[in-house]
DODRENMI-366648 format. One record per residue (C-alpha): residue in one letter; x, y, z. Coordinates in nm, 2 decimals, padded with zeros to 4 digits. Example, Ala and Ser with C-alpha at 12.3 -4.5 7.8 and 13.67 -1.06 7.14 Angstrom:
REM DODRENMI-366648
res=a px=01.23 py=-00.45 pz=00.78
res=s px=01.37 py=-00.11 pz=00.71
//
This chain:
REM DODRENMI-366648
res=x px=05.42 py=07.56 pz=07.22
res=x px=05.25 py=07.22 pz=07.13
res=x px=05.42 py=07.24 pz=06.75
res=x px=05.77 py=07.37 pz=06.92
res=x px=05.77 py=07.14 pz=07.17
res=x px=05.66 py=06.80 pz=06.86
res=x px=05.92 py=06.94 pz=06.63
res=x px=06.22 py=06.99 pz=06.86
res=x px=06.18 py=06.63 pz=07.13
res=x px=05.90 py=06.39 pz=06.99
res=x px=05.97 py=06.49 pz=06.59
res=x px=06.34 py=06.34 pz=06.63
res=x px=06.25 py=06.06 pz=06.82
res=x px=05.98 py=05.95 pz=06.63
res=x px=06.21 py=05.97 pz=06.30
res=x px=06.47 py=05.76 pz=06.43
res=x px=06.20 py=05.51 pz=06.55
res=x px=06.08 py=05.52 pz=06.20
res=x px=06.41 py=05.50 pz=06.01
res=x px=06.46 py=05.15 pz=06.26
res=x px=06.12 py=05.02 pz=06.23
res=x px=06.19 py=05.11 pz=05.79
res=x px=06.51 py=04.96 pz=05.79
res=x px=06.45 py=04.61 pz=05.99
res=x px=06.16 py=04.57 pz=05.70
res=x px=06.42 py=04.62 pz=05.45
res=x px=06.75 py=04.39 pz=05.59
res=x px=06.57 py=04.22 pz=05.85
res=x px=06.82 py=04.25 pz=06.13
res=x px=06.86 py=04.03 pz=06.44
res=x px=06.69 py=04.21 pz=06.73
res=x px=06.89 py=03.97 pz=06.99
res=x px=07.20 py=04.13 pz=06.91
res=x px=07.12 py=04.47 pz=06.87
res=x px=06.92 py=04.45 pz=07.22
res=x px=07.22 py=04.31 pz=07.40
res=x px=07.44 py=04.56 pz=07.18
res=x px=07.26 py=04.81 pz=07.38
res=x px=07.23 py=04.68 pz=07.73
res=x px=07.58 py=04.57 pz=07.78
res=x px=07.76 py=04.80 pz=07.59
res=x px=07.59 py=05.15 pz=07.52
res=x px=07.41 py=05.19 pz=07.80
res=x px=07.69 py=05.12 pz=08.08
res=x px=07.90 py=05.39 pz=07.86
res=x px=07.66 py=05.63 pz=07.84
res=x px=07.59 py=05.57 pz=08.27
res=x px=07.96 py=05.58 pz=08.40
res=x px=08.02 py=05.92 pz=08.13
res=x px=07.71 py=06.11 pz=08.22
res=x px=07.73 py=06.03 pz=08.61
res=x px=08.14 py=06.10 pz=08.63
res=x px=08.09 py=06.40 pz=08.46
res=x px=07.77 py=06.55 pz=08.64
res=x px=07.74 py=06.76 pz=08.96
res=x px=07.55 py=06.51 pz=09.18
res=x px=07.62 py=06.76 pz=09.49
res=x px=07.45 py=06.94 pz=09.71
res=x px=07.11 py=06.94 pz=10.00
res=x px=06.89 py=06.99 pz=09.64
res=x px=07.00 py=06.71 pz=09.46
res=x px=06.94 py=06.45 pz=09.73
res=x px=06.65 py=06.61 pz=09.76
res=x px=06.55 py=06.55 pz=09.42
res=x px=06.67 py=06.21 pz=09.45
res=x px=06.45 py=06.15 pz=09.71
res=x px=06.17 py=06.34 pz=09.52
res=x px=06.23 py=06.08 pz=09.21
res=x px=06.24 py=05.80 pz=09.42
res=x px=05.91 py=05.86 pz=09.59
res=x px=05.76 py=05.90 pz=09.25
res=x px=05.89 py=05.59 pz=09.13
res=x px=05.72 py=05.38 pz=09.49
res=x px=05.39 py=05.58 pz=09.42
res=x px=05.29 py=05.49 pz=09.09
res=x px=05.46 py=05.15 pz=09.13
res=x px=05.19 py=05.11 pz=09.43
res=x px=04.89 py=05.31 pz=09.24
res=x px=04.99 py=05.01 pz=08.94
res=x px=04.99 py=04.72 pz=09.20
res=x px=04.60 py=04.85 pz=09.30
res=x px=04.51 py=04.86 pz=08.94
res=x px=04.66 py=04.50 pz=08.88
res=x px=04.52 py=04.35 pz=09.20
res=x px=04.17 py=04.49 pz=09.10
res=x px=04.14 py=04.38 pz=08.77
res=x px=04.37 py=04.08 pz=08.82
res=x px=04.59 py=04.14 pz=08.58
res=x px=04.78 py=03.79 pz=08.40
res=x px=05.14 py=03.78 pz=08.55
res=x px=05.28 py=03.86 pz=08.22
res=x px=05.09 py=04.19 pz=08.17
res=x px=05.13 py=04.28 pz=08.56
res=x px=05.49 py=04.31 pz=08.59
res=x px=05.49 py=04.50 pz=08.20
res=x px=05.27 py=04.75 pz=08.33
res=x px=05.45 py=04.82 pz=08.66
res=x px=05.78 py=04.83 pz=08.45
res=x px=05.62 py=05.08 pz=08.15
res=x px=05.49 py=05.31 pz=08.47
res=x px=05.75 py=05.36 pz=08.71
res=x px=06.04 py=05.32 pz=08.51
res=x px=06.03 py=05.67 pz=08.24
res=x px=06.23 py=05.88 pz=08.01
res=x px=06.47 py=06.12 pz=08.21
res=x px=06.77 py=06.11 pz=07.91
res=x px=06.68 py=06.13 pz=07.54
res=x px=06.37 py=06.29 pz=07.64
res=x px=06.38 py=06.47 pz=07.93
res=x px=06.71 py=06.68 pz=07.89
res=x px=06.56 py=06.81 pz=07.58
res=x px=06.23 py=06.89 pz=07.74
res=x px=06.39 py=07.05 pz=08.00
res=x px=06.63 py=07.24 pz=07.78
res=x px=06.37 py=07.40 pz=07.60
res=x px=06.11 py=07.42 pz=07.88
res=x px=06.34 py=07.55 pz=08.14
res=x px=06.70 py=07.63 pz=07.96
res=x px=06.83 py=07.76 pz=08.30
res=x px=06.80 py=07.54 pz=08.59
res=x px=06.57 py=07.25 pz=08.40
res=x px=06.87 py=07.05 pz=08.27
res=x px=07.06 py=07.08 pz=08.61
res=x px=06.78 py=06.96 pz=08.78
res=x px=06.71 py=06.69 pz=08.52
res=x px=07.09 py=06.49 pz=08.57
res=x px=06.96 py=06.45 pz=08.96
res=x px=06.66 py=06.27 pz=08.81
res=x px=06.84 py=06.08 pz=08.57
res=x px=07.10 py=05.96 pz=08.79
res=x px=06.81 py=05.83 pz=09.02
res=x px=06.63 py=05.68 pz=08.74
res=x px=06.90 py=05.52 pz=08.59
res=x px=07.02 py=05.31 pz=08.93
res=x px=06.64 py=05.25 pz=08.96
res=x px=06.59 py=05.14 pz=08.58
res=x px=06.87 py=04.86 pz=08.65
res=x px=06.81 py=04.76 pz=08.97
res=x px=06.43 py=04.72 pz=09.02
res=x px=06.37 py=04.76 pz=08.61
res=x px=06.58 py=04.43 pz=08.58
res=x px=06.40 py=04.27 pz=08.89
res=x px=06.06 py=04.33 pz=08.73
res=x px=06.12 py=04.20 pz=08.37
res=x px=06.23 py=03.91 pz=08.52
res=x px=05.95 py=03.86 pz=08.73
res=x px=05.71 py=03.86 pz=08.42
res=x px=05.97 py=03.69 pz=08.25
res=x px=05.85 py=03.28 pz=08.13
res=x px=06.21 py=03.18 pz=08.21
res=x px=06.25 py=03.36 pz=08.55
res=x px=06.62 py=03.36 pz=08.62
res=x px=06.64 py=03.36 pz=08.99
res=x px=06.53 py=03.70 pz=09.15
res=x px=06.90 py=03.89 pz=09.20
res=x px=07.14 py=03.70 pz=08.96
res=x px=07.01 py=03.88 pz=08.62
res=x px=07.07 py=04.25 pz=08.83
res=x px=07.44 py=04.10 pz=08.92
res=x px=07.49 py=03.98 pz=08.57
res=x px=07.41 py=04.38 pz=08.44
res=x px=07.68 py=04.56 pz=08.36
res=x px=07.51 py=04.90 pz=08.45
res=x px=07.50 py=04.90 pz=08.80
res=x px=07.86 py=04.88 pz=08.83
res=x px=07.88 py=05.15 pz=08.59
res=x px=07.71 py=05.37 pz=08.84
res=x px=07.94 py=05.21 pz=09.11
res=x px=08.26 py=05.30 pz=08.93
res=x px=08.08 py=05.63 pz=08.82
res=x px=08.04 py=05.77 pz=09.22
res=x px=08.42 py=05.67 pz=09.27
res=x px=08.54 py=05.84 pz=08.96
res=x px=08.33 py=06.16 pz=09.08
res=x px=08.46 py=06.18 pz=09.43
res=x px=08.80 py=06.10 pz=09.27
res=x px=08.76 py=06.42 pz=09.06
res=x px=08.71 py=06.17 pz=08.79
res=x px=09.10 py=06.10 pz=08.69
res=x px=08.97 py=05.84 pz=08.39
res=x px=08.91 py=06.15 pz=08.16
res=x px=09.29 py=06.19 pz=08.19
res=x px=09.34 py=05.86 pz=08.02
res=x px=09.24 py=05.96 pz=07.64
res=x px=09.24 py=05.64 pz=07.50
res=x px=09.00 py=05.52 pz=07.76
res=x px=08.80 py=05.79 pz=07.78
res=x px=08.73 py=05.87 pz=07.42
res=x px=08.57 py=05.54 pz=07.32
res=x px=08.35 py=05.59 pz=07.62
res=x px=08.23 py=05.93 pz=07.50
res=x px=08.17 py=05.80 pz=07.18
res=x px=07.93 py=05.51 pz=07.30
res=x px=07.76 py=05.72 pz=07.53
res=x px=07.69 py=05.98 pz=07.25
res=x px=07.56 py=05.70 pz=07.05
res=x px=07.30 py=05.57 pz=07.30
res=x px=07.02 py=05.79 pz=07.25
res=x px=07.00 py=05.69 pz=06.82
res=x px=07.12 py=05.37 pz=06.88
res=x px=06.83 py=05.29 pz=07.11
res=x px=06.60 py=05.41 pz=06.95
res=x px=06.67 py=05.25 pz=06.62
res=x px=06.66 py=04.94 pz=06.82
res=x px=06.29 py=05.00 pz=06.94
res=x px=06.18 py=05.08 pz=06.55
res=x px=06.33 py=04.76 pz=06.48
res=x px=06.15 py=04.56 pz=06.78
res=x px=05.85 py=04.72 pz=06.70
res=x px=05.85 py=04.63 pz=06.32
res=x px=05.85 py=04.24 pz=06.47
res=x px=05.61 py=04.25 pz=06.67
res=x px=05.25 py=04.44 pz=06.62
res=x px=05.16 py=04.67 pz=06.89
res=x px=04.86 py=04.62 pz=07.03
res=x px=04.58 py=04.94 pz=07.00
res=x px=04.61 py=05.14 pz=07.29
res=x px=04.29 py=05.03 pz=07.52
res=x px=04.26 py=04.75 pz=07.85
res=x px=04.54 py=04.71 pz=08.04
res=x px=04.72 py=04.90 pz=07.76
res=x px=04.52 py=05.20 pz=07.80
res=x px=04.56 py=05.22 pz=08.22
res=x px=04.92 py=05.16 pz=08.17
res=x px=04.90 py=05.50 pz=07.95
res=x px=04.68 py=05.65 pz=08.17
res=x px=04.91 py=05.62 pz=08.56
res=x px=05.23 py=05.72 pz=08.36
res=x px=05.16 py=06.06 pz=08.17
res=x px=04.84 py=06.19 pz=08.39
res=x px=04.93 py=05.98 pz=08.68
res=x px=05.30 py=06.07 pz=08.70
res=x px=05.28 py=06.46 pz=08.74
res=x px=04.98 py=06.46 pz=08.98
res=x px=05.18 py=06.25 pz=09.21
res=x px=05.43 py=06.50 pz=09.14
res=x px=05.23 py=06.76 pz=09.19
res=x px=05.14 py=06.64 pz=09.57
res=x px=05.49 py=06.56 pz=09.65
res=x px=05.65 py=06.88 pz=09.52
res=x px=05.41 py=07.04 pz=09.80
res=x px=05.53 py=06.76 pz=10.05
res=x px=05.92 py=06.81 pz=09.97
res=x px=05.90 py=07.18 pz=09.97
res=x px=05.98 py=07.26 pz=09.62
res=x px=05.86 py=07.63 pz=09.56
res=x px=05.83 py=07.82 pz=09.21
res=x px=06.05 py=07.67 pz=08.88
res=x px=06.21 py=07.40 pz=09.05
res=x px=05.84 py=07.21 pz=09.16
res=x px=05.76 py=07.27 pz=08.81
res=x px=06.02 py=07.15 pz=08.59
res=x px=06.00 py=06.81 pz=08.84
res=x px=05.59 py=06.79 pz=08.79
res=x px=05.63 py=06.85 pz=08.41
res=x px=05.95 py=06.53 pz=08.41
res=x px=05.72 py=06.32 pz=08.56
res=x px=05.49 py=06.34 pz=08.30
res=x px=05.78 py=06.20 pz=08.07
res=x px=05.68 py=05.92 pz=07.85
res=x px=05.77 py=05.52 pz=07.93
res=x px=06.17 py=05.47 pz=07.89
res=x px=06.32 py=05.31 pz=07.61
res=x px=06.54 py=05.05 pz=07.84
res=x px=06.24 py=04.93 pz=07.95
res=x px=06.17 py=04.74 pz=07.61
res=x px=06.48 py=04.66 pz=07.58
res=x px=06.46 py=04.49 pz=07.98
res=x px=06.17 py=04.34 pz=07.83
res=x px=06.30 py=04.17 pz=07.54
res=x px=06.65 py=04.06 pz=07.70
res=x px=06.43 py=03.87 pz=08.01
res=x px=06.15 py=03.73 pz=07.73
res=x px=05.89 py=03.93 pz=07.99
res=x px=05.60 py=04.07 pz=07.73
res=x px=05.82 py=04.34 pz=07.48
res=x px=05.52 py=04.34 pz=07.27
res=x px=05.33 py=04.58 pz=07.55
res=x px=05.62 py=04.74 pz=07.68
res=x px=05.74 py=04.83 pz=07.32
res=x px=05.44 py=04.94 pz=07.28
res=x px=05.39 py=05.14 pz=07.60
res=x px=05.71 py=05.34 pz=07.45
res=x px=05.58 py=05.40 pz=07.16
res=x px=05.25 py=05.51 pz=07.23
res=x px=05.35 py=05.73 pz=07.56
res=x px=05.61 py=05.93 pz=07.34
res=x px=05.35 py=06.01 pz=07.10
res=x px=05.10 py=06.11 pz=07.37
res=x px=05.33 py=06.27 pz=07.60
res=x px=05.39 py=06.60 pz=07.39
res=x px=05.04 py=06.67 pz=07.44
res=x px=05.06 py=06.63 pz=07.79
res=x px=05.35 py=06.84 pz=07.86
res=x px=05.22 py=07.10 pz=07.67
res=x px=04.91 py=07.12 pz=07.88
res=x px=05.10 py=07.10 pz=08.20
res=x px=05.33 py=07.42 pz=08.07
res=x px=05.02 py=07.56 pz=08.01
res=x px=04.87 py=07.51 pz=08.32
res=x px=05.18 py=07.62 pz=08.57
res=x px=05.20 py=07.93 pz=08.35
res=x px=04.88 py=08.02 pz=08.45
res=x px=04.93 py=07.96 pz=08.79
res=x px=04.72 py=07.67 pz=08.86
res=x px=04.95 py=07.50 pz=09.13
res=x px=05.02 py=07.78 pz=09.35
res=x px=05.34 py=07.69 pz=09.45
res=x px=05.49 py=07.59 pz=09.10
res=x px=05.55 py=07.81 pz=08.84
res=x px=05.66 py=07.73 pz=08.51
//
């Protein structure tokens, strides 16, 4: 299971990290540009596609969103302990609450799920991702400019985001029955930048990280690590209990939470000038780490460890 799972979600992701991180040493490209490339174009696609398209009804799926939103609070207040108790710099405080609470639903999870759970895991994975997405842009943006040297106000940078109105526009085109897919010229350039987004970003991390070291995974680094892939499911695992999720649905949402630090969340990072050398790094790091973690967690609801998940 641990080589399946490396070979088939990290393997790929780690390769187009690599082949950004390869080229950038070879051309040298400007990271400015591609981040913004990303932020303002790709990413709002890839939001009002996937959300216009997707089933976001239903008792379960607010349910979920609830779920994912309760995550998100709880390890943004077990990293607020953490920073108040080792009085963490500013810089490094907001970084770690941003590479914690704010993790990898897309380009990671839907995979994961798909192979972990290839009946219900990806349908309950676009209720998670929907969730994290709004979150990501709303209180992702808020705290990279908090740590950020040249703070921008507190709500202007969310306003300035294109992504948030992509969700926006995204709800109306669902409840519309989503008449924009009607309108091919429109609707096929869309497609085609949200289809890009996944190797896109992650071509654009490989290229931040070959300009700027990461640091070795210990301190602040190391906690950081620690609350998302082992802190994340057992949260999970005592609000899956709380909620009421029974049998393969708690599962597939305590093994998603163990899901390593988003890729926006660099990019956040290096758009606000908050510290992208620790949250690029807290990507990189948590995707290598996090196969091993999953695979234990499989392992673990398999054998019936949390009575009322099953994986």
């Amino acid at each position: 299971m641990l080589f399946q799972i490396f070979v088939d979600v990290c393997l790929p992701i780690l390769i187009l990290i690599g082949l950004g991180w390869g080229l950038d040493r070879l051309f040298d490209f400007d990271l400015k540009t591609l981040v913004k490339l990303n932020l303002y174009l790709f990413v709002p696609a890839f939001i009002l596609v996937r959300l216009s398209t997707s089933n976001l009804a239903g008792v379960i799926g607010l349910k979920v969103v609830a779920f994912t939103v309760s995550v998100i609070l709880s390890i943004g207040a077990i990293s607020w302990v953490v920073c108040a108790v080792r009085r963490i710099p500013p810089d490094e405080r907001y970084a770690m609450k941003l590479s914690t609470m704010i993790y990898n639903c897309g380009n990671w999870g839907i995979p994961l799920m798909t192979l972990a759970f290839s009946e219900l895991g990806p349908v309950v994975q676009v209720f998670v991702l929907a969730t994290m997405n709004l979150t990501g842009f709303s209180l992702g943006i808020f705290l990279a400019n908090a740590g950020s040297s040249e703070r921008k106000g507190w709500f202007l940078p969310i306003l300035k985001q294109p992504s948030p109105y992509a969700i926006l526009i995204a709800l109306i085109l669902r409840a519309l029955d989503n008449p924009l897919e009607n309108v091919i010229f429109v609707w096929t350039p869309l497609s085609y930048l949200a289809d890009g987004l996944v190797a896109f970003a992650l071509l654009t991390l490989g290229v931040q990280l070959a300009k700027t070291r990461p640091p070795a995974p210990r301190g602040t680094l190391g906690i950081t690590l620690f609350i998302r892939l082992i802190g994340g499911p057992l949260v999970a695992t005592g609000l899956t209990w709380l909620f009421g999720f029974q049998g393969e649905i708690a599962a597939i949402l305590i093994v998603g939470a163990a899901a390593p630090t988003a890729v926006n969340t660099a990019l956040l990072a290096h758009e606000f000038k908050a510290d992208h050398r620790f949250a690029a790094a807290a990507v990189l790091y948590s995707t290598l780490f996090a196969a091993v973690i999953v695979t234990g967690l499989l392992a673990m609801l398999r054998a019936g460890w949390v009575p009322w998940a099953t994986g």
